[in-house]
C-alpha positions as a printed NumPy array, in Angstrom:
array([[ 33.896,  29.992, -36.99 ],
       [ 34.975,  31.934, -39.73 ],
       [ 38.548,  33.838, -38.611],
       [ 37.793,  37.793, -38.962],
       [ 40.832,  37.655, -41.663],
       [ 40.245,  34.502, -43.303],
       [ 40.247,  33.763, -47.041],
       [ 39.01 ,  31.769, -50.303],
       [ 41.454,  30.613, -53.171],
       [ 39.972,  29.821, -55.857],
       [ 40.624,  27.41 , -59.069],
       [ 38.844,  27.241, -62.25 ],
       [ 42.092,  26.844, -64.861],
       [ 40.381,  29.434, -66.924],
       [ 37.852,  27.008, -67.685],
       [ 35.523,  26.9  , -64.763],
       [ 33.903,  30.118, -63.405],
       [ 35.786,  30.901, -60.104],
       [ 36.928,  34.165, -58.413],
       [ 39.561,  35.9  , -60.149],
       [ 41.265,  36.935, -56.925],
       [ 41.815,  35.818, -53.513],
       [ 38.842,  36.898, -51.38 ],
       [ 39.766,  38.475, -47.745],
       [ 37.668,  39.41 , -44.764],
       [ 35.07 ,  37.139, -42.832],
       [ 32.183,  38.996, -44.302],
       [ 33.319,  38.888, -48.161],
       [ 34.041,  35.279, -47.512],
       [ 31.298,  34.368, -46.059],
       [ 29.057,  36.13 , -48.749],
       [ 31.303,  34.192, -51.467],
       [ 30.317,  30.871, -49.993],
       [ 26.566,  31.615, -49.333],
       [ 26.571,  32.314, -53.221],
       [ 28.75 ,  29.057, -53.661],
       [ 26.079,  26.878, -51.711],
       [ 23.364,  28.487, -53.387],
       [ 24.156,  27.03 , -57.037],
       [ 21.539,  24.186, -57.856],
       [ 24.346,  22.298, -59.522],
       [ 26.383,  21.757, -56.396],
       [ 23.43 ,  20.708, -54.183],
       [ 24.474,  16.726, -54.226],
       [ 27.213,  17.31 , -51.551],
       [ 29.136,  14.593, -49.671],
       [ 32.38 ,  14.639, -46.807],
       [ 35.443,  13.32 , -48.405],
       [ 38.961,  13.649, -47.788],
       [ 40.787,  16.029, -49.665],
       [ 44.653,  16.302, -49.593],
       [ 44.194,  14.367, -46.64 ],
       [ 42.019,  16.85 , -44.873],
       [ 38.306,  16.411, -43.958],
       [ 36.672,  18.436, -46.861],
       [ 33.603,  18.611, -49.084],
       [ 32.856,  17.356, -52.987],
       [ 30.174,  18.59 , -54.61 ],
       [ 28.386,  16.733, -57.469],
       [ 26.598,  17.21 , -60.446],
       [ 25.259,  14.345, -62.345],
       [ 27.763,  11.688, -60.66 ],
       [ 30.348,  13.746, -61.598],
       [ 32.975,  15.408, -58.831],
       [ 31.464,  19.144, -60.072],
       [ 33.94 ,  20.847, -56.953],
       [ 35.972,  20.071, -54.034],
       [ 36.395,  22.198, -50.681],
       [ 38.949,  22.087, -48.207],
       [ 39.757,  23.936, -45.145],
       [ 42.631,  24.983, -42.929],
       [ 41.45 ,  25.253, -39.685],
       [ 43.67 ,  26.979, -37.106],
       [ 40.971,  27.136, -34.026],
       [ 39.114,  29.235, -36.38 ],
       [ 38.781,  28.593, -40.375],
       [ 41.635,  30.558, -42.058],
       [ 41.335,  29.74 , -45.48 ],
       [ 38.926,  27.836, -47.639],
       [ 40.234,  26.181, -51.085],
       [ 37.72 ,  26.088, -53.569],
       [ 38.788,  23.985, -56.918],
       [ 36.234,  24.066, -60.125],
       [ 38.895,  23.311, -62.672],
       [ 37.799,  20.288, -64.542],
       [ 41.547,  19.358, -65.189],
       [ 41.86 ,  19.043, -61.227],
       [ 38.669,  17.593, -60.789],
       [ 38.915,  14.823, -63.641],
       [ 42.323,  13.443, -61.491],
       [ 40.986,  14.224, -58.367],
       [ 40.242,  10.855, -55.723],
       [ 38.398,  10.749, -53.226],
       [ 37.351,   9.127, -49.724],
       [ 34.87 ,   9.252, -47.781],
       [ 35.053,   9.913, -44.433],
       [ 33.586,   7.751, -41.995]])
């Protein structure tokens, strides 16, 4: 599923801990977003869509805590990841049905 070069990009504005870089390779990916899932806080998790692609939020408290989004090209080529409470404070959402 995962594309043997795919990638995360990551957003925390400095304010929200998130990787510093962009992470490359299947494997690094896919061990960045087994630690993602693994965070207690972002266990309430719910489809929505997110710049008008089928995504993930993640909440904490009733509160949109992060959003995830994909860009699928047969195989997922990137992931976007954004933790920035500036973003996420804006940020809309709809569920999919």
């Amino acid at each position: 599923m995962l594309a043997e070069d795919a990638e995360v990009h990551s957003d925390g504005g400095g304010r929200a801990s998130a990787a510093r870089v962009v992470i490359r390779g299947r494997d690094k990916v896919a061990r960045f977003l087994t630690g993602v899932f693994r965070k207690p806080w972002l266990q309430d998790v719910g489809v929505a869509m997110v710049n008008g692609e089928p995504g993930l939020e993640f909440r904490s408290g009733g509160t949109v805590a992060a959003v995830l989004s994909l860009r699928v090209e047969g195989d997922v080529r990137a992931v976007y990841l954004t933790v920035n409470p500036d973003k996420l404070g804006r940020w809309a959402t709809t569920e999919v049905e």
